[in-house]
C-alpha positions in Angstrom: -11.9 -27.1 7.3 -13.6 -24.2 8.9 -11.0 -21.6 9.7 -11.7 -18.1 12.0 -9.5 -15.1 11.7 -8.9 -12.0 14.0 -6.9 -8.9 13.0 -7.7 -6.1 14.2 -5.2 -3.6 12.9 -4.0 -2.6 9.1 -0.6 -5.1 9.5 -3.0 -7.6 10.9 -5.2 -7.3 7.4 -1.7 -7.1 5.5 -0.2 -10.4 7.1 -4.1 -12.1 7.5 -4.5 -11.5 3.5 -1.3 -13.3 2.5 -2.3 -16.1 5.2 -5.5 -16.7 3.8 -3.6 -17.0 0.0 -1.4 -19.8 1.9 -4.2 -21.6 3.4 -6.4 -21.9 0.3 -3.2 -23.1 -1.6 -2.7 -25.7 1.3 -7.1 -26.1 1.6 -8.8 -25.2 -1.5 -11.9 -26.6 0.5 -11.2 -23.7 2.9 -14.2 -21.7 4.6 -12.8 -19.1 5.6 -14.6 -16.1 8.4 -12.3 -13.2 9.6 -12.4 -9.8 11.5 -9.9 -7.8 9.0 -9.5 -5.5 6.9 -10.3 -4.5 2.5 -6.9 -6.8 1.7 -8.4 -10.1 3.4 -11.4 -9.2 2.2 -10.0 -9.4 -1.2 -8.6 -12.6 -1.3 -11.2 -14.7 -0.2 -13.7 -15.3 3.3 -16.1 -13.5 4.9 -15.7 -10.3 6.6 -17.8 -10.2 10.2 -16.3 -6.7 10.9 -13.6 -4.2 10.1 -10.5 -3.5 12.2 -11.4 0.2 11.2 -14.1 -0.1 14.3 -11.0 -1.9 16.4 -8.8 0.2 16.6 -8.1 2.0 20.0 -4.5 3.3 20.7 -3.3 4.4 24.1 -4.7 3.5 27.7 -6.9 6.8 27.9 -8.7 6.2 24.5 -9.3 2.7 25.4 -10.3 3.5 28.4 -12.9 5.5 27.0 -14.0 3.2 23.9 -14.8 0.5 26.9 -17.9 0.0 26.1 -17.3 -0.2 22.4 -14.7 -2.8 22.5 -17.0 -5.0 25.6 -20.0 -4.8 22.7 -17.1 -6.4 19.8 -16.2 -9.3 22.1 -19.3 -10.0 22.9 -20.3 -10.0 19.0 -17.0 -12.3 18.1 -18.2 -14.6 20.8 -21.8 -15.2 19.3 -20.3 -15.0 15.6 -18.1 -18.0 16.8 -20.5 -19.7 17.8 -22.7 -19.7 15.0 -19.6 -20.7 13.0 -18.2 -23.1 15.0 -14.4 -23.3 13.5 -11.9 -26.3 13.7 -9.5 -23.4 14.6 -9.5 -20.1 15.6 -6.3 -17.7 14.4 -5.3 -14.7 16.3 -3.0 -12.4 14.9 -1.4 -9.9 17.2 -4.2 -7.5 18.7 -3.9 -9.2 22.4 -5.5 -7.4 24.6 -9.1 -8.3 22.3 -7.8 -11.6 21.2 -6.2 -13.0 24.4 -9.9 -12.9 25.9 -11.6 -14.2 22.6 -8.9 -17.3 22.9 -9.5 -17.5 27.2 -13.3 -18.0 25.9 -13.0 -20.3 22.9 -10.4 -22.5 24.9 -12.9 -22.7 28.3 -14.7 -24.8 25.3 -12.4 -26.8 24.1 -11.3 -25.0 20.7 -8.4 -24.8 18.6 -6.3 -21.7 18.9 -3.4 -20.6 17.3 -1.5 -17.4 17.6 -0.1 -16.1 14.2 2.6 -12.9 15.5 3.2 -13.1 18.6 1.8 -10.3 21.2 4.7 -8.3 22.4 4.7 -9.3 25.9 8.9 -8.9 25.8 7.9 -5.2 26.1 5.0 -5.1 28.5 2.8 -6.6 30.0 4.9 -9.8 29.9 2.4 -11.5 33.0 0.6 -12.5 29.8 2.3 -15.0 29.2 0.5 -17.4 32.1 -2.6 -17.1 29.7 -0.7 -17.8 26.6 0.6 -20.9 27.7 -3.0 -21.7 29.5 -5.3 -20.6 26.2 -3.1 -20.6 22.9 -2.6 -24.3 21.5 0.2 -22.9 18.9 2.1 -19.6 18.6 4.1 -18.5 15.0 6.5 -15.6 15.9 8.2 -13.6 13.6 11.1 -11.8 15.4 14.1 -13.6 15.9 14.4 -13.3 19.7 10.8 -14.3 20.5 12.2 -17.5 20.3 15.1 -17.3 22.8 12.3 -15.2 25.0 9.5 -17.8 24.8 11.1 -21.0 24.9 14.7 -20.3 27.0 12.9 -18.0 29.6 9.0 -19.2 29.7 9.4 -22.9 28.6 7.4 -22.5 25.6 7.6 -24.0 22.3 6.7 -21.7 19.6 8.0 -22.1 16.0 9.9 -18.9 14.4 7.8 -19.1 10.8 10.3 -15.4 9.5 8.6 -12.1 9.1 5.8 -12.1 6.9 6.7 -8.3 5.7 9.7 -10.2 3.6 6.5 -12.1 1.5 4.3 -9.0 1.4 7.1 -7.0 0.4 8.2 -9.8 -2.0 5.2 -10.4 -3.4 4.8 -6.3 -4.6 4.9 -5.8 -7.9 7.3 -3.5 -9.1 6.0 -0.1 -10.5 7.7 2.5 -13.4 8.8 5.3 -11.5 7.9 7.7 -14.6 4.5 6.1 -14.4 3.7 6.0 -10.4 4.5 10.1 -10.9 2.5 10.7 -13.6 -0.5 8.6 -12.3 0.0 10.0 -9.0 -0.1 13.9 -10.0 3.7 14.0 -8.5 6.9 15.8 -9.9 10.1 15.5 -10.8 11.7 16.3 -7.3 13.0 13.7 -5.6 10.4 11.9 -2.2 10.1 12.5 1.1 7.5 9.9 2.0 5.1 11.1 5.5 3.6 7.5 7.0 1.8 9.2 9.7 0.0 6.1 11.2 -3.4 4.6 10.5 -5.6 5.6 12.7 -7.2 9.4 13.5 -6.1 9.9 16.8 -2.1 9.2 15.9 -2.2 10.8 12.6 -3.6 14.1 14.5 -0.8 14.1 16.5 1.6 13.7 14.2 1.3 14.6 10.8 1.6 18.4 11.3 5.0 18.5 12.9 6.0 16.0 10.8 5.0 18.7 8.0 6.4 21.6 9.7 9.8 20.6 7.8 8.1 21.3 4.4 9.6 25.2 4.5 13.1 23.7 4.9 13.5 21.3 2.1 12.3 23.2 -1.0 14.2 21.0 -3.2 12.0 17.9 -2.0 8.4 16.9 -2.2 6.4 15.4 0.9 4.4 12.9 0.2 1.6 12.2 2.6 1.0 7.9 2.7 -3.0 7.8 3.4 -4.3 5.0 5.4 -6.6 3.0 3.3 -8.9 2.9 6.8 -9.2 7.0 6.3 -10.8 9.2 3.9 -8.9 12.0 1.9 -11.1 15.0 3.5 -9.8 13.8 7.3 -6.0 14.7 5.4 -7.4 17.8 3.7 -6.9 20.1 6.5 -3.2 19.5 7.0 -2.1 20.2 3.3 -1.2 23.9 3.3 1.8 24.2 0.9 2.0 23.0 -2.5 5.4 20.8 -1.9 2.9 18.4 -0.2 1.1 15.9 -1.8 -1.4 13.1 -1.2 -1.4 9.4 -2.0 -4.0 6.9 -0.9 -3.4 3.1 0.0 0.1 2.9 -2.2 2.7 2.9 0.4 4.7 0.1 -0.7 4.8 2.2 -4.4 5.7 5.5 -2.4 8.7 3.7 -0.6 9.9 2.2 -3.4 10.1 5.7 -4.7 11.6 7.4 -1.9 14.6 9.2 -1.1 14.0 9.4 2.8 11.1 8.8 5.2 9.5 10.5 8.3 7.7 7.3 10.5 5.8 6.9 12.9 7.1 4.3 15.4 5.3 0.7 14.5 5.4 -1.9 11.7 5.7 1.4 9.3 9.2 1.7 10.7 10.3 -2.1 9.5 8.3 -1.6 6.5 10.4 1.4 5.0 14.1 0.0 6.3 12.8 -3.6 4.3 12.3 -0.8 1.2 15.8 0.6 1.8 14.5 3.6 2.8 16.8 5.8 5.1 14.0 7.3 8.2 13.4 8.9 11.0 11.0 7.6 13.6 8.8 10.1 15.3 6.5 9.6 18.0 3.9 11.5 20.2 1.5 9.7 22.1 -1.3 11.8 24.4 0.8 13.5 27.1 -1.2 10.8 29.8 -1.2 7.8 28.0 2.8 8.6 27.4 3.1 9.1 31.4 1.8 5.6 31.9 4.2 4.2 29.0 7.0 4.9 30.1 6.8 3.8 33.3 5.5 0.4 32.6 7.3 -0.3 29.3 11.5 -1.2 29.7 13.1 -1.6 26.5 15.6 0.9 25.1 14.1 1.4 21.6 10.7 1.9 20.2 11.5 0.7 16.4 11.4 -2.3 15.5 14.2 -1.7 13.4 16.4 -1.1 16.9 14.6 -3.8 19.1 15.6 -6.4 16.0 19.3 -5.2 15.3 19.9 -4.0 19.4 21.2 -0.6 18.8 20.0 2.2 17.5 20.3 2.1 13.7 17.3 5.2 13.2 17.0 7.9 15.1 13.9 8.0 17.6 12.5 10.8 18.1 10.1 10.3 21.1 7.1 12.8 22.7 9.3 16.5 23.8 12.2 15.5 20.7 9.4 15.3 18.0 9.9 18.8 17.1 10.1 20.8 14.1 14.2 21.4 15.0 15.1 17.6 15.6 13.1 16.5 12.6 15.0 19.2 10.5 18.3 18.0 12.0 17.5 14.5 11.3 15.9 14.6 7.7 18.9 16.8 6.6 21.4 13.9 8.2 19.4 10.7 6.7 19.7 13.0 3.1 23.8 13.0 3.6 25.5 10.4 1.3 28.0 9.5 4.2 24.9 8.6 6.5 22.8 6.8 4.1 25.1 4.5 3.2 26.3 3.1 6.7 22.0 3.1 7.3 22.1 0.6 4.4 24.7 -1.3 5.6 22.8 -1.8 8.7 19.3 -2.7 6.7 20.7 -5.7 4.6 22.3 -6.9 8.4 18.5 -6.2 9.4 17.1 -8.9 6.8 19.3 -10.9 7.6 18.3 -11.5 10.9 14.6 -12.1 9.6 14.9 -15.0 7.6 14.2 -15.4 3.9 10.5 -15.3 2.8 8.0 -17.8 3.0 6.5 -16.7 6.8 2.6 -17.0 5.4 3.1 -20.5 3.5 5.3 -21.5 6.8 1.9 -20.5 8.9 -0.6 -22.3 6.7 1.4 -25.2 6.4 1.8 -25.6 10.5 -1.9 -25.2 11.2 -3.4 -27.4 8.2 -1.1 -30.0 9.3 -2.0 -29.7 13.1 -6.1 -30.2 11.7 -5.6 -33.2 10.0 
C-alpha cells in the first residue's frame, strides 16, 4: 500500500517516525512519502519537504508567511497527485492539513487523522470539516474522546499517547558517560527547552537564563532544537554555568534535576521523564491579545489540561519574569514540593494509557486498507 504522511512540527516527526516503524512491521511492502522531519526520515520513506520550512507560530507571523504557506499547499497538492496514496495521514498541524484533507476528500481519498487538532481549545467550528473531510481520527488525550463522540457525535478511537512509546522506546544512557561526552560537570541539571522554532526560542530563552546568577550551585543546560543550528544559540550563552546540547533532550531529562519549559508537548515530555518544571510562556505581545480572547481553557500545559488542575506552575506573557522564574525554580528544587509533583506525574500516566499508541495507529489504518 501507498501511504502519505504530513507533520509539520518536531512532535509531528517524533510521533510520524515511530508510526512509520509500526506500519512497516504491519506492511513490509509499505511505500511510504511524508512531509517530516530528520527522525522519519531515518526510518524509512521519502521526504518531500521539512517541517523546518512549516513552521509558523502565532496569528501575526502567519499572517505574514501567507504566501509561503499558500506556495506549500499548493506543492502537497501536486506531490499528491503524482503519488496517488491509498491513504493520506495527517498528524496534528490543522490549520495546513485540514485544507490538504478538504482537497484530497473533494476526490474521493482516504484520510485519516493521527492526534487530533486541538479544537477543545479553539477554534472548535472545525469540527464541521472534521466530520465532513477526515474518514478516521486516533486521539491521544483521554478526554478527546468524551469531547468528540459525547458532544460532536463522532467516533474516534483513543489509540494512548504516543510520548509513552517514544519515551519507552529511549535507550537508557550512563549518567557518567552522557557528562563526559557532553563536556558537562559534576553539578547537578537544570535542563532550558526553549521551543523549536526561532521566533519562540528568541523570546524566551534569555529570561529563562536570567536565573543563571541565582543558582550557582546548578548548571543550565540549554536543549537545542535539532531544526536549529548551534551559532543561532551562540549569542545567548554568556556565563559559563550554561551549557549547550544539541538533539539529546530525552538524555538531558533523564539527567535532570528540574526543568524551565516552554508551554507545548515539551511540558508533557519532561513530567513523563519525572522531571519537576516550570512552564514559561511569551508569545508576541499582538498575537497574545488575540489568544486570549479567543482561546477558554484554564491551563496552557498539557500536564494541567490532562490532570484538570494545576500540577506546574504557568507562568504566562507579564509573569515570565526573571523574579517568578527564581521563585518557582527555587520551589520545584525543595524536597517537600518535588515529591507531591511526583505524586501527581505517575496519576498523570496513568490517565494516558500504557504504551503501544504507534502500533495501535498502524494497526487501525492497515486494517481499514484491506
Amino acid at each position: 500500500m501507498k501511504y502519505y504522511i504530513i507533520a509539520g512540527e518536531a512532535s509531528g516527526d517524533l510521533h510520524g517516525s515511530n508510526l512509520i516503524k509500526e506500519l512497516y512491521k504491519k506492511d513490509p511492502n509499505a511505500d511510504i512519502r511524508f512531509w517530516g522531519g530528520d527522525l522519519m526520515k531515518n526510518v524509512g520513506g521519502t521526504l518531500v519537504k521539512h517541517y523546518r520550512e512549516l513552521a509558523f507560530m502565532g496569528f501575526i507571523e502567519v499572517i505574514f508567511n501567507l504566501k509561503t504557506i499558500l506556495n506549500n499547499i499548493k506543492i502537497c497538492k501536486k506531490d499528491i497527485l503524482e503519488f496517488q496514496p491509498d491513504v493520506l495521514i495527517f498528524i496534528d498541524y490543522p490549520g495546513f492539513n485540514l485544507r490538504i484533507a478538504k482537497w484530497a476528500k473533494s476526490l474521493g481519498m482516504k484520510t485519516h487523522y493521527y492526534i487530533s487538532p486541538q479544537i477543545w481549545a479553539w477554534k472548535e467550528s472545525r469540527i464541521t470539516d472534521i466530520k465532513h473531510d477526515i474518514d478516521k481520527m486516533y486521539v491521544i488525550l483521554p478526554f478527546e474522546k468524551q469531547f468528540y463522540e459525547d458532544k460532536h457525535h463522532f467516533s474516534v478511537e483513543f489509540v494512548g499517547h504516543p510520548l509513552i512509546d517514544a519515551i519507552h522506546n529511549q535507550p537508557a544512557v550512563d549518567p557518567i558517560l552522557f557528562r563526559k561526552e557532553n563536556q558537562l560537570d559534576e553539578k547537578p541539571i537544570i535542563a532550558i527547552l526553549p521551543g523549536s522554532r526561532k521566533q519562540e526560542i528568541t523570546k524566551m530563552l534569555s529570561v529563562m537564563l536570567s536565573v543563571v546568577n541565582d543558582f550557582p550551585d546548578y548548571q543550565f543546560v540549554i536543549a537545542g532544537a535539532p531544526s536549529q543550528e548551534f551559532s543561532f544559540y551562540k549569542n545567548f550563552i554568556s556565563h559559563e554555568n550554561i551549557k549547550f546540547i544539541s538533539n539529546k533532550t530525552y538524555d538531558l531529562l533523564r539527567n535532570s534535576i528540574a526543568a524551565l519549559v516552554t508551554s507545548g508537548t515539551a511540558t508533557l515530555e519532561t513530567a513523563l521523564f519525572k522531571v519537576p518544571e516550570v512552564v514559561c510562556y511569551k508569545g508576541s505581545w499582538a498575537s497574545y491579545q488575540i489568544a486570549k480572547r479567543i482561546i477558554t481553557l484554564k491551563y496552557i500545559s498539557l500536564v494541567n489540561l490532562i490532570m484538570d488542575e494545576e500540577v506546574v506552575t504557568e507562568l504566562i506573557q507579564e509573569q515570565c519574569n526573571t523574579k517568578r522564574i527564581r521563585e518557582e525554580l527555587k520551589k520545584i528544587l525543595e524536597s517537600n514540593h518535588r515529591n507531591t509533583l511526583l505524586e501527581k506525574y505517575a496519576l498523570l500516566e496513568d490517565k494516558l494509557g500504557g504504551i503501544g499508541a504507534s502500533e495501535k495507529t498502524a494497526k487501525f489504518i492497515v486494517s481499514d486498507l484491506q
